[in-house]
C-alpha positions as CSV (number, residue, x, y, z in Angstrom):
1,X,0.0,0.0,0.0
2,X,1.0,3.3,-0.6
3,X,1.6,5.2,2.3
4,X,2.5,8.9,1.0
5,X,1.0,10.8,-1.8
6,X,2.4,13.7,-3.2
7,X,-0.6,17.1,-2.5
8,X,0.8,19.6,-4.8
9,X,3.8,20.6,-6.3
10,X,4.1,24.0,-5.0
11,X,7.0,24.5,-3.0
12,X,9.2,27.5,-1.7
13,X,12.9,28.7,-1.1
14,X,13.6,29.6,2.3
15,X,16.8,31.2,3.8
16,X,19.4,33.3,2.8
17,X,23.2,33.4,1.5
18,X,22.7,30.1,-0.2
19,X,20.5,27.9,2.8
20,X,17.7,26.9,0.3
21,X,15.1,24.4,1.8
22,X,12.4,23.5,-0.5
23,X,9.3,22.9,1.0
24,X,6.5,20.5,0.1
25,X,2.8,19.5,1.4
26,X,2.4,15.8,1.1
27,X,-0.8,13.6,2.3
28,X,-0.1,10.6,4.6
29,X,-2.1,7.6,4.2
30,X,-4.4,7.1,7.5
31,X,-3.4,3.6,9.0
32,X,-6.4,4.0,11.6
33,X,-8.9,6.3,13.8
34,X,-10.0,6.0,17.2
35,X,-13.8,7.7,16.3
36,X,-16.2,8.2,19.3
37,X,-19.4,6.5,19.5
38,X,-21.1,9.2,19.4
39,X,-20.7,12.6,18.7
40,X,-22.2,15.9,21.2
41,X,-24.2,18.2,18.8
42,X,-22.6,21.8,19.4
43,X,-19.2,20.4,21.4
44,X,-15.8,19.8,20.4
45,X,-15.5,15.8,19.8
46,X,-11.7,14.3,19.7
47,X,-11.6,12.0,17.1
48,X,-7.8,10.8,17.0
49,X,-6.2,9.7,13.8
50,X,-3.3,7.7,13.1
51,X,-0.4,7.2,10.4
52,X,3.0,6.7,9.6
53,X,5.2,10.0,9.3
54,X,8.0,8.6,6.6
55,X,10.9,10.5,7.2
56,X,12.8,12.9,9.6
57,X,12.2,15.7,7.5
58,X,7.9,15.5,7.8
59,X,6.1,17.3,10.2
60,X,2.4,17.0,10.8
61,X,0.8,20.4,8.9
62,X,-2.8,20.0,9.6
63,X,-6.2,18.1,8.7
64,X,-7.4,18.8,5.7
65,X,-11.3,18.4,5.8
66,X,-13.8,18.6,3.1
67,X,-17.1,18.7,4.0
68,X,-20.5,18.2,1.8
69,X,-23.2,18.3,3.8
70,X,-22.9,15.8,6.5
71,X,-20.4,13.9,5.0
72,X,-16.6,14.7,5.6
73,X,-13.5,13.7,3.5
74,X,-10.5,13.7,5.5
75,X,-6.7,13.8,4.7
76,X,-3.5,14.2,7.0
77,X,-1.3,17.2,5.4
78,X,2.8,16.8,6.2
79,X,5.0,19.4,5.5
80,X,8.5,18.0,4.1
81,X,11.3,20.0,4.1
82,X,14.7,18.3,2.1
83,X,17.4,19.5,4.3
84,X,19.5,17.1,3.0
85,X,19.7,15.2,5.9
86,X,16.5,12.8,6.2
87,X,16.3,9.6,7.6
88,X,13.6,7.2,6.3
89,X,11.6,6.8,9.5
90,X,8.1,5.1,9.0
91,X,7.0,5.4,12.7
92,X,3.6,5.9,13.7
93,X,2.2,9.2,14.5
94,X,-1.2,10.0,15.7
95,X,-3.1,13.9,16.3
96,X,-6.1,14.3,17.1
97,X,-9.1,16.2,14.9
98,X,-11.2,18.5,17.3
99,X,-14.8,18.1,15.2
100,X,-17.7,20.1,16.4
101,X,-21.1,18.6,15.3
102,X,-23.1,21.4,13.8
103,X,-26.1,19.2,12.6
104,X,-28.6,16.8,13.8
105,X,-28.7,13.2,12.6
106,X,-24.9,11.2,11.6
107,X,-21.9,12.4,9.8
108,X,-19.9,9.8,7.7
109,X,-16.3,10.4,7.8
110,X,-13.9,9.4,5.3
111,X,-10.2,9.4,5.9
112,X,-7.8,8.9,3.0
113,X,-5.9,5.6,3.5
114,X,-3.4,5.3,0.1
115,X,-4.4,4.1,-3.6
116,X,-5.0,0.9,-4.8
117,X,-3.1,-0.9,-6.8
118,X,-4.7,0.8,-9.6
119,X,-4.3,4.2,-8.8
120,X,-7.8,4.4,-7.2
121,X,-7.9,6.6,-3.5
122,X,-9.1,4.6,-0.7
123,X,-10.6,5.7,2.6
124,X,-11.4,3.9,5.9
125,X,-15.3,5.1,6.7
126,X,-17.3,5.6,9.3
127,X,-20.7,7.0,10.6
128,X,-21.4,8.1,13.7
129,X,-24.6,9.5,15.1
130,X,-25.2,12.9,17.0
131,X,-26.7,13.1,20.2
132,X,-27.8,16.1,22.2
């Protein structure tokens, strides 16, 4: 399975007098999630979300979360910066998503998990109801 996924190409120079890191987003490929039974309409629910941070020079960025209607399509963002020094690290990470339930009724979440062998995305899913 293929456990990183290059975002976007866009990418920066930083530093002066000839330090030049280029900077990259990159998606990591969600191994699990620890999703609550239930989520509290109006509070902040932890939902905690795990994956495999490749290489010494990835840091966890941010969720990115796309919502359409009460459905939400979630991806871990990494930033990588190539400072010439990495070390191949595959070690699990885990952050947690704060998600505040906004409507009645469930949400189904869907959090990216790699490609298939043909190039398709795959997601682990699950829906959860919301209580008051």
């Amino acid at each position: 399975m293929l456990a990183l996924m290059v975002v976007g190409i866009s990418s920066c120079d930083i530093g002066d007098e000839g330090d030049n890191f280029r900077v990259q987003y990159q998606v990591a490929a969600v191994t699990s999630v620890e999703m609550p039974a239930t989520l509290k309409f109006g509070e902040v629910n932890d939902i905690v979300v795990r994956f495999n941070n490749p290489s010494s020079c990835n840091t966890f960025f941010g969720f990115d979360v796309r919502p359409a209607l009460n459905e939400r399509e979630v991806r871990v963002v990494l930033e990588y910066q190539d400072t010439g020094d990495c070390i191949d690290l595959g070690v699990p990470q885990e952050e947690t998503l704060a998600f505040t339930a906004t409507s009645n009724g469930s949400y189904v979440f869907r959090f990216f998990s790699g490609l298939s062998s043909s190039g398709e995305p795959q997601y682990l899913e699950y829906t959860v109801e919301v209580v008051e």
